[in-house]
N, CA and C atoms as a LAMMPS dump frame, in Angstrom:
ITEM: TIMESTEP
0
ITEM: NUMBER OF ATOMS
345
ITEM: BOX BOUNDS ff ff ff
-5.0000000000000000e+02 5.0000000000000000e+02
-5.0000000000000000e+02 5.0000000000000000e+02
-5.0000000000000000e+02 5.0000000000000000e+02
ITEM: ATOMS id mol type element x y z
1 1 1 N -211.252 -365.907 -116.151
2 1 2 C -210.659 -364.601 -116.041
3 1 3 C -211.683 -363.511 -116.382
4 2 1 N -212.42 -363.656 -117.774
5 2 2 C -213.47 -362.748 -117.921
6 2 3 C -214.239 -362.604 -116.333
7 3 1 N -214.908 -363.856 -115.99
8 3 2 C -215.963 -363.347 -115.124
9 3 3 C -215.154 -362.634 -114.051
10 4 1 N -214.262 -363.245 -113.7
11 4 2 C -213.218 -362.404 -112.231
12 4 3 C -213.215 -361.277 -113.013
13 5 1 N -212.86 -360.336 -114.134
14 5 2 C -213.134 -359.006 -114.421
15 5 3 C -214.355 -357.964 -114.064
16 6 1 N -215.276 -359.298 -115.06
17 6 2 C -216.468 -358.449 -114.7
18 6 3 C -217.001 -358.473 -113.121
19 7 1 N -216.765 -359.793 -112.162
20 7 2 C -217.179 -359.547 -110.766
21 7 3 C -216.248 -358.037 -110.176
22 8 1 N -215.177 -357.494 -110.384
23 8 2 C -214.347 -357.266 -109.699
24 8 3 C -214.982 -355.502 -110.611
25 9 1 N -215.702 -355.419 -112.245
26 9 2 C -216.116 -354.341 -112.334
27 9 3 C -217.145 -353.811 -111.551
28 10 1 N -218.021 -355.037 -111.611
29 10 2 C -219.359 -354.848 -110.811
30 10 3 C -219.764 -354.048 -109.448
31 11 1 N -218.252 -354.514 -108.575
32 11 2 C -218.305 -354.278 -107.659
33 11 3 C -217.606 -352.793 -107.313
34 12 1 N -217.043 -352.728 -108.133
35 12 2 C -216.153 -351.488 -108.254
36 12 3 C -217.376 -350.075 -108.674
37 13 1 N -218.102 -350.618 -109.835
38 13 2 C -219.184 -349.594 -110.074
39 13 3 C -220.265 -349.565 -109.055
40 14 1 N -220.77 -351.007 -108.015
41 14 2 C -221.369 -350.573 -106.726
42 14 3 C -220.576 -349.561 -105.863
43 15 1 N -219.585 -349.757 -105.472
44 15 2 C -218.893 -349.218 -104.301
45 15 3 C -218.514 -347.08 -104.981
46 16 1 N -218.648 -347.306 -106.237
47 16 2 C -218.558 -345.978 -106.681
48 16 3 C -220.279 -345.167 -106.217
49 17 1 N -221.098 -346.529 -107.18
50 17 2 C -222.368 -345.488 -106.486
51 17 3 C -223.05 -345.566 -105.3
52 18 1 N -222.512 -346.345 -104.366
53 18 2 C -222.84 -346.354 -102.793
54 18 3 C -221.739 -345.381 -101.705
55 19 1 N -221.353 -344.486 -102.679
56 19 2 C -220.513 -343.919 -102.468
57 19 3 C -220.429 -343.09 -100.551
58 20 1 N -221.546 -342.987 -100.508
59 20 2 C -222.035 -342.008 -99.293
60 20 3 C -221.798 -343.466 -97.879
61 21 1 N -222.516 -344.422 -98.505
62 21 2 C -222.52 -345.682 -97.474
63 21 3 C -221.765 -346.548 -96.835
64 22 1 N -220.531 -346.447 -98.169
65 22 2 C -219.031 -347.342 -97.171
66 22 3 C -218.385 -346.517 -96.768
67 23 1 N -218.204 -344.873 -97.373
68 23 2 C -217.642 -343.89 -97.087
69 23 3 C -216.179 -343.903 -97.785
70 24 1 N -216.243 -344.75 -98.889
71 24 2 C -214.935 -344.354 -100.124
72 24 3 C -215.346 -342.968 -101.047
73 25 1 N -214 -342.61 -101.338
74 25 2 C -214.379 -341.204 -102.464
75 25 3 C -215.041 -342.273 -103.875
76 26 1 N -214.936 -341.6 -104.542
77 26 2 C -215.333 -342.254 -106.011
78 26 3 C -214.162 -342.438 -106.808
79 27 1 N -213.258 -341.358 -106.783
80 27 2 C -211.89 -341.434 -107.367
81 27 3 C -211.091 -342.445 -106.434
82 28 1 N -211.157 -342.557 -105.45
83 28 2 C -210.679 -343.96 -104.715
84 28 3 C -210.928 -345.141 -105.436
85 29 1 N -212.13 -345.517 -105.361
86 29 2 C -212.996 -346.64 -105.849
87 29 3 C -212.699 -346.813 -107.367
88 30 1 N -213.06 -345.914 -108.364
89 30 2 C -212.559 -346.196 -109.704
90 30 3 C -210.989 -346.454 -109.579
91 31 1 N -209.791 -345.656 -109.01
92 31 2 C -208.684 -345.701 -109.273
93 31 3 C -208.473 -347.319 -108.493
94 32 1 N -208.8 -347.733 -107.389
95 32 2 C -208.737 -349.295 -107.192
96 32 3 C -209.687 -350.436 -108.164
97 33 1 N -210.284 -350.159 -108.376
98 33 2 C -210.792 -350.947 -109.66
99 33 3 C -210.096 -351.057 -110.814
100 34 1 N -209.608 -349.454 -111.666
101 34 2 C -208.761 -349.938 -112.561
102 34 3 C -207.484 -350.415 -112.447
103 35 1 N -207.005 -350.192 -111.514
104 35 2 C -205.824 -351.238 -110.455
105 35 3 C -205.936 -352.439 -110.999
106 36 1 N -207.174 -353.061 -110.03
107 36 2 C -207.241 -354.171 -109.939
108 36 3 C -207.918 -355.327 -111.47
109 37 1 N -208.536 -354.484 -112.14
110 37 2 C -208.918 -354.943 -113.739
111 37 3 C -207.461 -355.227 -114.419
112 38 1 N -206.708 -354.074 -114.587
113 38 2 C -205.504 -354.026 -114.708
114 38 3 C -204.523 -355.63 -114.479
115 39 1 N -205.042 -355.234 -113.048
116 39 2 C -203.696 -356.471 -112.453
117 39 3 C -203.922 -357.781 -113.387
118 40 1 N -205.636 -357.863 -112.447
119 40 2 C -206.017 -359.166 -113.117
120 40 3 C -205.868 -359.782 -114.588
121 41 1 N -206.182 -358.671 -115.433
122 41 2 C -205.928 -358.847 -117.214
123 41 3 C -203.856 -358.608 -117.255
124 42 1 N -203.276 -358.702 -116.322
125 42 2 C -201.79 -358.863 -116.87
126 42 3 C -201.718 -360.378 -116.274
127 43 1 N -202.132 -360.574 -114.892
128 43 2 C -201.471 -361.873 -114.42
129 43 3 C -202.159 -363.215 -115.244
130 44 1 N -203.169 -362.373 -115.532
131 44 2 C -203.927 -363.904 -115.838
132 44 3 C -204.576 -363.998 -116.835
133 45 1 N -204.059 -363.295 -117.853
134 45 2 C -204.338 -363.403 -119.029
135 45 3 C -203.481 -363.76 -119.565
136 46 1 N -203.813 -364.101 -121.657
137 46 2 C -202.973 -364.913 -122.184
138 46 3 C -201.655 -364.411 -123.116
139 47 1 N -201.949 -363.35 -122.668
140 47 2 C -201.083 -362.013 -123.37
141 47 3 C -200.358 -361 -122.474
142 48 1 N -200.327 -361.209 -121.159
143 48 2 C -199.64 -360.416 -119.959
144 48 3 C -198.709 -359.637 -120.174
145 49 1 N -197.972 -360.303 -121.134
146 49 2 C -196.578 -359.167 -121.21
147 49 3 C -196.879 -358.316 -122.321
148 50 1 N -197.836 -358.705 -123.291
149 50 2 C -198.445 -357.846 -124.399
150 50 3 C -199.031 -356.542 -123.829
151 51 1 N -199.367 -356.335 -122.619
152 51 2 C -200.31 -355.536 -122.119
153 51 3 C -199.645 -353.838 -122.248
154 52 1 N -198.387 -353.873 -122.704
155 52 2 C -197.487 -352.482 -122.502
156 52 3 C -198.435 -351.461 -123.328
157 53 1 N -198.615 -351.822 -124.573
158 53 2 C -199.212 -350.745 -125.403
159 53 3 C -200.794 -350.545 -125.277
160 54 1 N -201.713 -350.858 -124.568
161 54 2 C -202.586 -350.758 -124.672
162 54 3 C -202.799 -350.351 -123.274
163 55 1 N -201.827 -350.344 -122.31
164 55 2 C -201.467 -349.748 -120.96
165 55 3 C -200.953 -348.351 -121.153
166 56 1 N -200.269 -348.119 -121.783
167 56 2 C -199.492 -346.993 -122.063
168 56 3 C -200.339 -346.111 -122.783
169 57 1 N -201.491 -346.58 -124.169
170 57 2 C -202.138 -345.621 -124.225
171 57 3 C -203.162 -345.017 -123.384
172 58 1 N -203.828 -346.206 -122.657
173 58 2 C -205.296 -345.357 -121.444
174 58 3 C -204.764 -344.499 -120.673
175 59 1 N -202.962 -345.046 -120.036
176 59 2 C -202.413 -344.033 -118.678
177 59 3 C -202.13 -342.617 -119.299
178 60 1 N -201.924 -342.604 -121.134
179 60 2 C -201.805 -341.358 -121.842
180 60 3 C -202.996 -340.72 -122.168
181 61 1 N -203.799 -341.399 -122.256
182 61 2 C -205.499 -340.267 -122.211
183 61 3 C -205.697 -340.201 -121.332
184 62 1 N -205.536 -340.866 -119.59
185 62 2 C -205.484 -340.525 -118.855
186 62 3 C -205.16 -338.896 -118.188
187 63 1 N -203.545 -339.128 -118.366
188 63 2 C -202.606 -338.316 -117.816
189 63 3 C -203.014 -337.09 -118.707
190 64 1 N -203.426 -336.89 -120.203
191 64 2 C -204.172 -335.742 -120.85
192 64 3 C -205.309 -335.177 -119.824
193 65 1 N -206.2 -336.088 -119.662
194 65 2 C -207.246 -335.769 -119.331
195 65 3 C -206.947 -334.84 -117.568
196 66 1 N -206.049 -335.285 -117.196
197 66 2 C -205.498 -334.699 -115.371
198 66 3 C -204.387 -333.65 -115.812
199 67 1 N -203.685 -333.363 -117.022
200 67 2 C -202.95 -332.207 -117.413
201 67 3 C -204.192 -330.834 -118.062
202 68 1 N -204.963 -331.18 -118.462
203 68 2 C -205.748 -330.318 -118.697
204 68 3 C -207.06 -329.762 -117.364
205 69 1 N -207.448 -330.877 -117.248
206 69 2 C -207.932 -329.961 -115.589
207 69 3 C -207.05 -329.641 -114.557
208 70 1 N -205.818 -329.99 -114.584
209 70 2 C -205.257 -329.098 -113.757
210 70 3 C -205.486 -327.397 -114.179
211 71 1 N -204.656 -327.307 -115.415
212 71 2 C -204.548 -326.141 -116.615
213 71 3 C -206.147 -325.17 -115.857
214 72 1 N -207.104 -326.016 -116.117
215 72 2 C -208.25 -325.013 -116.216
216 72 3 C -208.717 -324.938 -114.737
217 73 1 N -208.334 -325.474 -114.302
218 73 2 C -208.672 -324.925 -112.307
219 73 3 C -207.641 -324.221 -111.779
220 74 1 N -206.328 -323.958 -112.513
221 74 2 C -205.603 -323.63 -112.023
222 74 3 C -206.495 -321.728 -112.786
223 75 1 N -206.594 -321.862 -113.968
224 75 2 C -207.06 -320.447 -114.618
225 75 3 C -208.593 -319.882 -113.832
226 76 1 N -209.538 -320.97 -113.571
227 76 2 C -210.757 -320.514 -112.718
228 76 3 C -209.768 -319.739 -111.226
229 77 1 N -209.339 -320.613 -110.342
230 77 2 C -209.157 -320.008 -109.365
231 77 3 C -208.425 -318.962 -109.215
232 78 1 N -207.488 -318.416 -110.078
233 78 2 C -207.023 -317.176 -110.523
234 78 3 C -207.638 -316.409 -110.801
235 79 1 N -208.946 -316.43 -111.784
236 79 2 C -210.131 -315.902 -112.035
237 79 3 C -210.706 -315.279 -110.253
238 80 1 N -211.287 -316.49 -109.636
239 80 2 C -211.911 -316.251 -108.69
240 80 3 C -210.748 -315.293 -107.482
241 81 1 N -210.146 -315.816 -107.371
242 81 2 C -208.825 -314.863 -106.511
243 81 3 C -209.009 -313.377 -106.615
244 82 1 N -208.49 -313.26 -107.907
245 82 2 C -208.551 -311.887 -108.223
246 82 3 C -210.475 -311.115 -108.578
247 83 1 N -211.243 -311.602 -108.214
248 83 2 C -212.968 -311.48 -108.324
249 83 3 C -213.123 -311.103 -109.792
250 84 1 N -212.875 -312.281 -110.285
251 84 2 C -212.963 -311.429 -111.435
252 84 3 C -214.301 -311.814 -111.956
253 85 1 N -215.212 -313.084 -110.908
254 85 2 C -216.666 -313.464 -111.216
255 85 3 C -217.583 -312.406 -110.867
256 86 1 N -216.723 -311.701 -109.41
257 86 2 C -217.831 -311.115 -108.976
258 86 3 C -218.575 -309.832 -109.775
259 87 1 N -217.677 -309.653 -110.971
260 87 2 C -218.023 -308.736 -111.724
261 87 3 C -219.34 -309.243 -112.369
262 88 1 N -219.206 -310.545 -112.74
263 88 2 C -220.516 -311.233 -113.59
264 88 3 C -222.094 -310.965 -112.143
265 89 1 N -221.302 -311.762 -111.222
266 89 2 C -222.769 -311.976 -110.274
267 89 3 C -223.366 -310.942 -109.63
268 90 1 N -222.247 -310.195 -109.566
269 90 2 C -222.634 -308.371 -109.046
270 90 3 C -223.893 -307.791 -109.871
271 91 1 N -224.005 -308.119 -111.399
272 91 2 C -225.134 -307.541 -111.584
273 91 3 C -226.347 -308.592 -112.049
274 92 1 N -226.126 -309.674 -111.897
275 92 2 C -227.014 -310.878 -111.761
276 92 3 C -228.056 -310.813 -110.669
277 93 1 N -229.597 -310.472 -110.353
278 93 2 C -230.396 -310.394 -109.659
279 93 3 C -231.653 -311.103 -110.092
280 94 1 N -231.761 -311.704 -110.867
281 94 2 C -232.783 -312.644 -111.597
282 94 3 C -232.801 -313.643 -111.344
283 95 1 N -233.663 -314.78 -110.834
284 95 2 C -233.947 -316.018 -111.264
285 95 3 C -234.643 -317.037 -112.213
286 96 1 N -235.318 -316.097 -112.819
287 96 2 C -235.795 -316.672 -113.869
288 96 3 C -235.154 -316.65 -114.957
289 97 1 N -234.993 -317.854 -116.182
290 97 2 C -233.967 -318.186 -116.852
291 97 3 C -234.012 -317.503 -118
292 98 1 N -235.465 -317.433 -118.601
293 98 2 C -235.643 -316.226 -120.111
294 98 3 C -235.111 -314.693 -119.526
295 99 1 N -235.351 -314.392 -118.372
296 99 2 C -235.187 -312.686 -117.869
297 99 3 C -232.94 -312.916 -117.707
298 100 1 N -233.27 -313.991 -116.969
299 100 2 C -231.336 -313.992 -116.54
300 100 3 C -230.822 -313.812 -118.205
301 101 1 N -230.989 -314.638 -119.123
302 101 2 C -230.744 -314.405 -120.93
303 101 3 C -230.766 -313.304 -121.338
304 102 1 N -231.834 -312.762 -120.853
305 102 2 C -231.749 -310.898 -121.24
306 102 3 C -230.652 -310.364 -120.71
307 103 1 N -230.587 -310.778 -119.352
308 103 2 C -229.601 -309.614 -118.253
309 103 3 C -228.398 -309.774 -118.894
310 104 1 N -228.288 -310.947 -118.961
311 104 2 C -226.536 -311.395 -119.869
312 104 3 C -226.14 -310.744 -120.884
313 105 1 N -227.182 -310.981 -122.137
314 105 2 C -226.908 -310.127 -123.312
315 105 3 C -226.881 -308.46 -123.365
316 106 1 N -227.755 -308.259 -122.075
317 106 2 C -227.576 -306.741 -122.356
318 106 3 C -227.02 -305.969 -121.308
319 107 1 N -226.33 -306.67 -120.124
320 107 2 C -225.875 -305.756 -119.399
321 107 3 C -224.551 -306.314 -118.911
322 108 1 N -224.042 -307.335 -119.129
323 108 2 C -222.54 -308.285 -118.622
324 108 3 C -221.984 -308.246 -119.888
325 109 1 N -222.581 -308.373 -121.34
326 109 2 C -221.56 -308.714 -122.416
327 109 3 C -220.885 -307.484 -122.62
328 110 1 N -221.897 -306.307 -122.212
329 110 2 C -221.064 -304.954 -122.764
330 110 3 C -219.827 -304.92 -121.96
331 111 1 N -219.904 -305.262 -120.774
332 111 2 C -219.049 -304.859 -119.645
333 111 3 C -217.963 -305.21 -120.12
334 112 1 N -218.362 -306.756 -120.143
335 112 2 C -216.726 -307.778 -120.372
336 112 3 C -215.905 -307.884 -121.893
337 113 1 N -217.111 -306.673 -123.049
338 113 2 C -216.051 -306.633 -124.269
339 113 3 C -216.872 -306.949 -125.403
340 114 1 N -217.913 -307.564 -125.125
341 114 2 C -218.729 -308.448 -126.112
342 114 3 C -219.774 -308.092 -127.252
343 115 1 N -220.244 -306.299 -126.729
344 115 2 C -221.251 -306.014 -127.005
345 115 3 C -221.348 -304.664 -127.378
C-alpha cells in the first residue's frame, strides 16, 4: 500500500510539473492525486474507517485556505474595478528598484494617507 501511495504521489507531482506537456491544469492534477492518495489510504489500509478525523481536518484547512482567497480576490478586484491601482501606477515611472523605494515613500504614501 505504501509503495502504491508513493507511485501514485510520484506521478501526480510529475504530471503537476509537466504541466504545459500533457496539457492538465495543476489544480486538476493535485486535486486527482489527493483523490486518489485518499482513496487508496481508505480502501486499503488498516484503519479505513478510522480515516474520518484526519479527513475532516485537511478538507478544513483546506476549505480555510479557498474561504480566504476567495475573501481577498474578491477585495483586489473591487480594488481594480473601481481603479483604485491606477492611482498607485499613475505615478510610478521608474524601473529601477532603489529610485521606485524613493518614489513610494515620497510621493504614493502621502497620497494614500501614510505620510
Amino acid at each position: 500500500m505504501i509503495t502504491l501511495l508513493v507511485v501514485v504521489f510520484v506521478l501526480g507531482y510529475m504530471a503537476i510539473a509537466f504541466e504545459h506537456g500533457i496539457g492538465v491544469n495543476k489544480a486538476g492534477s493535485a486535486l486527482i492525486t489527493g483523490v486518489l492518495c485518499w482513496s487508496i489510504l481508505a480502501l486499503l489500509g488498516p484503519h479505513g474507517a478510522h480515516l474520518t478525523e484526519p479527513l475532516t481536518h485537511h478538507l478544513g484547512e483546506i476549505a480555510g485556505i479557498v474561504f480566504f482567497l476567495l475573501g481577498a480576490m474578491t477585495i483586489v478586484e473591487l480594488i481594480a474595478t473601481h481603479g483604485g491601482f491606477d492611482l498607485i501606477t499613475d505615478h510610478i515611472k521608474e524601473t529601477r528598484r532603489v529610485r521606485l523605494l524613493w518614489t513610494i515613500a515620497f510621493h504614493i504614501l502621502p497620497i494614500v494617507g501614510f505620510g
